[in-house]
C-alpha positions as CSV (number, residue, x, y, z in Angstrom):
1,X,-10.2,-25.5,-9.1
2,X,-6.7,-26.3,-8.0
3,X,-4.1,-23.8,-6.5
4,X,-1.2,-25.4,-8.3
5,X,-1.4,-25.2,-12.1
6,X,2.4,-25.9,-12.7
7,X,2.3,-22.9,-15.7
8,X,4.7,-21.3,-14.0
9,X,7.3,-24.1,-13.2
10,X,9.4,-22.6,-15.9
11,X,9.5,-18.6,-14.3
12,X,7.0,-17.7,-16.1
13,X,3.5,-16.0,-15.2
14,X,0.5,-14.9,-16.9
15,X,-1.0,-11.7,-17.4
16,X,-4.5,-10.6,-17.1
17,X,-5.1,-10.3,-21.3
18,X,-3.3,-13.3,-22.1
19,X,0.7,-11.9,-22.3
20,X,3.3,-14.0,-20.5
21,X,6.1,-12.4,-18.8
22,X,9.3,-13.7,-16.5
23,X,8.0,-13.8,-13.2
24,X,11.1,-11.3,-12.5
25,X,9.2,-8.8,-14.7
26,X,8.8,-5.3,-13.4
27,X,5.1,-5.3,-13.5
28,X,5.4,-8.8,-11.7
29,X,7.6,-6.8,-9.0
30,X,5.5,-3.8,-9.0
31,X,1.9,-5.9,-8.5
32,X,3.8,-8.2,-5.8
33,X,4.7,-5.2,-3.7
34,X,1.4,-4.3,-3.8
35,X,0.0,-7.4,-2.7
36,X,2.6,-7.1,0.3
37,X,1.4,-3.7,1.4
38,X,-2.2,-5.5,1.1
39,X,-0.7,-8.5,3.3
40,X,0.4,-6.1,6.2
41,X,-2.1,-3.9,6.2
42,X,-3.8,-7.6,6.7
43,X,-1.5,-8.2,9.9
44,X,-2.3,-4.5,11.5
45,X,-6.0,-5.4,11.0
46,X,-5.2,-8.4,12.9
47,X,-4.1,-6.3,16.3
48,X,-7.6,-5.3,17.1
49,X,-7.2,-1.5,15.8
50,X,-9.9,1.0,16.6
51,X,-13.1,0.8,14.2
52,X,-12.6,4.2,12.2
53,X,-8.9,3.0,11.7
54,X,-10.2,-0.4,10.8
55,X,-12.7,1.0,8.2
56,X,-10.3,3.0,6.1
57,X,-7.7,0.2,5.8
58,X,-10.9,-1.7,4.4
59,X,-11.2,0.3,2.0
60,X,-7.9,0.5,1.1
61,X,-7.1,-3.0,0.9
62,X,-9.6,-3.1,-1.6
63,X,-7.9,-0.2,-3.4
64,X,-5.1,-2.2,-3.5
65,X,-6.2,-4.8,-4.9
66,X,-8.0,-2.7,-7.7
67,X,-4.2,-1.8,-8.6
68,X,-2.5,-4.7,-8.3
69,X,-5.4,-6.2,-11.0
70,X,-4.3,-3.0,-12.8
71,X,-0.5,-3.8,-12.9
72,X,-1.2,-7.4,-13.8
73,X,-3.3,-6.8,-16.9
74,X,-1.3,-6.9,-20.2
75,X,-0.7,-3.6,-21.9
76,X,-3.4,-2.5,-24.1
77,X,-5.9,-4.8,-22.3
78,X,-7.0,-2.8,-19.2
79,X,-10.3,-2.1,-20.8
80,X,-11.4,-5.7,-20.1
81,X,-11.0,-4.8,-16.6
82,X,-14.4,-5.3,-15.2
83,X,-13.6,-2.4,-12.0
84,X,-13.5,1.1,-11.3
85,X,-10.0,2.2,-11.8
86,X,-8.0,3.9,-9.0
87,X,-8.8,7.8,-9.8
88,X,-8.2,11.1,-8.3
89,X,-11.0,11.0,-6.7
90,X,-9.6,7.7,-4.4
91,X,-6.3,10.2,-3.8
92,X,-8.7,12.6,-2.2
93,X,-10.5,9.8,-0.1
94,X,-6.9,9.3,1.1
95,X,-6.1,13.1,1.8
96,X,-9.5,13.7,4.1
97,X,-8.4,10.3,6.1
98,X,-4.9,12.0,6.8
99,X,-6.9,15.1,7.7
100,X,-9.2,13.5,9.9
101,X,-6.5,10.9,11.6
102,X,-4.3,14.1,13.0
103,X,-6.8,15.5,14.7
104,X,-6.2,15.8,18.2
105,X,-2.5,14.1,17.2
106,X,0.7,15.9,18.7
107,X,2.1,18.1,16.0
108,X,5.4,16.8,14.6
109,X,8.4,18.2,16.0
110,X,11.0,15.6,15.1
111,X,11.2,12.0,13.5
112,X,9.1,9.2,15.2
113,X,10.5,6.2,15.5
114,X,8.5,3.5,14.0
115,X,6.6,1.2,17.0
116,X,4.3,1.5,19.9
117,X,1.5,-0.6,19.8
118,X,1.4,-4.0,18.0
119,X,-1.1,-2.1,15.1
120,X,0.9,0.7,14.9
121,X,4.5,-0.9,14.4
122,X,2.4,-3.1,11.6
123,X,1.2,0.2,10.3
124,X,4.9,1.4,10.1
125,X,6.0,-1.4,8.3
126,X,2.8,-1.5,6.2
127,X,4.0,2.2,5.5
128,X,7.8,0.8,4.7
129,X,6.7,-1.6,2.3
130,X,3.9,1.0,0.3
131,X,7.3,3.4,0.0
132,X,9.2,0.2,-1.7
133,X,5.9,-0.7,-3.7
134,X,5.9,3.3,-5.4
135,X,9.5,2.7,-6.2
136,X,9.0,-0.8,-8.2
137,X,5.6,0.5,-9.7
138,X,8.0,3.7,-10.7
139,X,10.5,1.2,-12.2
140,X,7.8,-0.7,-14.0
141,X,6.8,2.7,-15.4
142,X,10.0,2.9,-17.5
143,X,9.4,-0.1,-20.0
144,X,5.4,0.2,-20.0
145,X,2.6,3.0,-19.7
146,X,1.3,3.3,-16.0
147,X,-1.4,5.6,-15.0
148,X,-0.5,8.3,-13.2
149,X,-2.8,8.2,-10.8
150,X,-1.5,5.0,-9.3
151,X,1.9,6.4,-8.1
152,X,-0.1,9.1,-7.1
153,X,-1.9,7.0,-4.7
154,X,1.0,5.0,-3.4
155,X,2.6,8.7,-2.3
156,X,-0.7,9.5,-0.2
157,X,-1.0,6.4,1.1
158,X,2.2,6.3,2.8
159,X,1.1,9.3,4.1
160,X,-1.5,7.9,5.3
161,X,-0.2,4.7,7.0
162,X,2.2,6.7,8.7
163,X,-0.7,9.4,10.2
164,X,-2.6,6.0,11.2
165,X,-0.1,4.6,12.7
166,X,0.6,7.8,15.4
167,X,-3.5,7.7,15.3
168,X,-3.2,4.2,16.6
169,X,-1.0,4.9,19.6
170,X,-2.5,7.8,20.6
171,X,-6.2,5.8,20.8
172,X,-4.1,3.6,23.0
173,X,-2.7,6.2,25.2
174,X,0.9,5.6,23.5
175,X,2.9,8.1,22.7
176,X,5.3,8.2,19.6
177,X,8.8,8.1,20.6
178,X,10.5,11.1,18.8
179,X,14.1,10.0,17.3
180,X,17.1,12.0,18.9
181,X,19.9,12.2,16.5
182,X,23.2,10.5,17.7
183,X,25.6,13.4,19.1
184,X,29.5,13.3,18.1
């Protein structure tokens, strides 16, 4: 099979279902933001992160891709989906993670500033981009019906990123760098 099918040489893509939409489509946006997320989360892998941090993001990527499949089926066509659906349960996965990742972290007094090691400033940025992927699948949500559960999800796993990310330097023996505000 080729990469190239030249179907969408005219900004145009398809949708899982058969529907074609402008590639400029908020459900194109939403599904390409998720796919970024996936693609940093990628990167942090990369830097050689600690095995329990490695294993959730695992999981997650395949989470991820689970929803971006979601956002890039045509309305009223999810049922051919051949995959578990993102569910509450997945949002509770992500919950006992955060619990588990702060242990033994410094409790938060202040901002941290996003950086340390290479894996944790990935993570930050991995958590930057799931923020900006809940606000287009959020904008998506306004001209077609979008589980619930997915935002849902996106929120947590922000939450996530962020914990793993101070989890990550502290494995290293880095610690966060708390943001002072600028004085007048």
């Amino acid at each position: 099979m080729k990469i190239y099918t030249r179907t969408g040489d005219a900004g145009q893509t398809g949708l899982f279902g058969g529907a074609r939409v402008d590639k400029d489509d908020a459900s194109v946006d939403a599904y390409g933001t998720v796919d970024e997320v996936n693609a940093v989360i990628g990167l942090a892998r990369s830097a050689a992160l600690a095995s329990e941090l490695d294993t959730v993001l695992e999981q997650i990527q395949s989470d991820l891709f689970a929803i971006g499949a979601e956002l890039a089926t045509a309305a009223g066509k999810e049922d051919k989906l051949k995959l578990a659906l993102i569910s509450s349960d997945d949002v509770t996965r992500l919950e006992h993670a955060i619990d588990a990742a702060e242990v033994g972290l410094a409790e938060l007094k202040t901002f941290v500033l996003p950086g340390g090691t290479q894996g944790a400033a990935a993570l930050h940025l991995a958590r930057t981009v799931c923020r900006r992927a809940e606000r287009r699948v959020l904008t998506a949500s306004k001209t077609r019906a979008i589980r619930h559960e997915l935002i849902v999800y996106l929120n947590r796993l922000s939450d996530l990123l962020f914990t793993l990310a101070r989890r990550a330097n502290h494995l290293a023996g880095v610690a966060d760098v708390p943001w002072s505000a600028r004085v007048r």
